[in-house]
C-alpha positions as a printed Julia matrix, in Angstrom:
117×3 Matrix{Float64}:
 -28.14  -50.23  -28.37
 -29.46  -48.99  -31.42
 -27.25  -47.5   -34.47
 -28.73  -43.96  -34.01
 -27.81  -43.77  -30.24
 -24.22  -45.65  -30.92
 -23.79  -42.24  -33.7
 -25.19  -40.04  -31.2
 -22.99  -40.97  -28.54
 -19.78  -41.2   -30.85
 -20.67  -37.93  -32.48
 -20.59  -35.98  -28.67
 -17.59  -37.74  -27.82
 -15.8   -36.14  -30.51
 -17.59  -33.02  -29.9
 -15.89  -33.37  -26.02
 -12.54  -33.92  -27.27
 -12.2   -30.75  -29.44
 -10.54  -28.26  -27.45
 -12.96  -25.69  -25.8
 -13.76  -23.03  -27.84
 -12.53  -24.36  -31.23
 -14.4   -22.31  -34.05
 -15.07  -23.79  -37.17
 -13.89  -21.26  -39.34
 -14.28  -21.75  -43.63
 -12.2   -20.71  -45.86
 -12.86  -16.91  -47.0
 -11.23  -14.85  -49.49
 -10.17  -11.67  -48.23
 -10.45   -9.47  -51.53
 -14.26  -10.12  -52.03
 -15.79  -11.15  -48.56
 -18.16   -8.87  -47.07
 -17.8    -7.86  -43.13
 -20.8   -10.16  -42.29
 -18.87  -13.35  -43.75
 -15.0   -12.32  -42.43
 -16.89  -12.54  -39.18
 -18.6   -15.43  -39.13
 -15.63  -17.43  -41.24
 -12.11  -16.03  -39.21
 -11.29  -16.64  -35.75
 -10.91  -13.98  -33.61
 -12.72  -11.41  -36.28
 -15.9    -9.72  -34.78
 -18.07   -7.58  -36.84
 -15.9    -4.01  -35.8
 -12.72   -5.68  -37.05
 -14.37   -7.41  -40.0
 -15.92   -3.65  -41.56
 -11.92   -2.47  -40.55
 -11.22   -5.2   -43.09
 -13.14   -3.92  -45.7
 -12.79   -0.1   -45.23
  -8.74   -0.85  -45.06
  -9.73   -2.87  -48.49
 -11.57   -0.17  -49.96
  -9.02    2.32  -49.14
  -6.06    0.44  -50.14
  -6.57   -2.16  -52.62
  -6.56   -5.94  -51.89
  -4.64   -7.8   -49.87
  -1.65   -9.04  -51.68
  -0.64  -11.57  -49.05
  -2.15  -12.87  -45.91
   0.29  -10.57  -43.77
  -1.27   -7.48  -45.4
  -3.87   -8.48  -42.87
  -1.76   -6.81  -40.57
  -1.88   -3.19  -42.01
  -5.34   -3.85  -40.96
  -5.8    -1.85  -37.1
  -6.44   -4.78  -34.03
  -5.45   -7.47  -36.08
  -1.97   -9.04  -34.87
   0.35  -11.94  -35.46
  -2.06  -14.43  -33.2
  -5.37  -13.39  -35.18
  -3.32  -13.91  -38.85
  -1.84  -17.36  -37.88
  -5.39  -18.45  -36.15
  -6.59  -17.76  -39.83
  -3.83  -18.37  -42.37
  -5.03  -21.75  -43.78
  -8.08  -20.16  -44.38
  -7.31  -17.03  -46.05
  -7.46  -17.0   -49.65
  -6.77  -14.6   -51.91
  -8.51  -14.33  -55.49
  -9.82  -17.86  -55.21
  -6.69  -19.9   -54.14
  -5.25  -20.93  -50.77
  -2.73  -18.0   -49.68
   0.64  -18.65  -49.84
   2.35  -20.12  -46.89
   5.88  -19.02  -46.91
   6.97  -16.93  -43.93
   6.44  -13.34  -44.09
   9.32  -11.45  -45.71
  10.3   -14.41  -48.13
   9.57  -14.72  -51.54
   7.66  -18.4   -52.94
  10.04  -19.91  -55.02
  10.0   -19.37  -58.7
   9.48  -22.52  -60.96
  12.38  -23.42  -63.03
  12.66  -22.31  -66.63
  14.66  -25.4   -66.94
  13.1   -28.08  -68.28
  13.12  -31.54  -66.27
  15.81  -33.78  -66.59
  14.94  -37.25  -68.36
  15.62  -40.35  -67.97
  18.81  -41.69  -70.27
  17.52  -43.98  -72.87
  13.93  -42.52  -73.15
């Protein structure tokens, strides 16, 4: 067999083993995405609930945390978790502490050392 048609045949038995319907979704950020890319990059986001997006955006502010997602009308707990490692917010990866719970502060401490250093 030749190396093409071994990569060929390795590359659609990956394909088979991803579950059916898997989306490729990309990263997005929420706060500067227009409706045409929050549909193509989130799960379970069509074009209706991607312009709800950014109307609830453009009425409101942006999105302070990936839950504020939520405020948003049709969009639920499964759409937000289908999503949440590829929300971002201002350029970074959203936080991922539950909803309700505050990230924890860094210490103004500083770090312990080592004795004799």
């Amino acid at each position: 067999m030749k190396v093409k048609s071994i990569r060929t045949l390795v590359q659609g038995l990956i394909v088979s083993l991803l579950p059916a319907g898997a989306a490729f979704a990309g990263p997005v950020n929420l706060n500067s995405a227009d409706a045409a890319t929050l549909a193509k990059e989130l799960d379970g986001i069509g074009p209706a609930k991607a312009q709800a997006i950014v109307e609830f955006r453009q009425k409101n502010g942006p999105f302070k945390s990936p839950e504020d997602l939520l405020k948003v009308d049709g969009i639920g707990e499964r759409v937000l978790e289908q999503n949440r490692a590829n929300i971002r917010l201002n350029g970074a990866a959203a936080a991922t502490t539950p909803a309700g719970k505050p990230a924890a502060k860094p210490s103004s401490r500083p770090a312990a050392t080592p004795a004799g250093h």
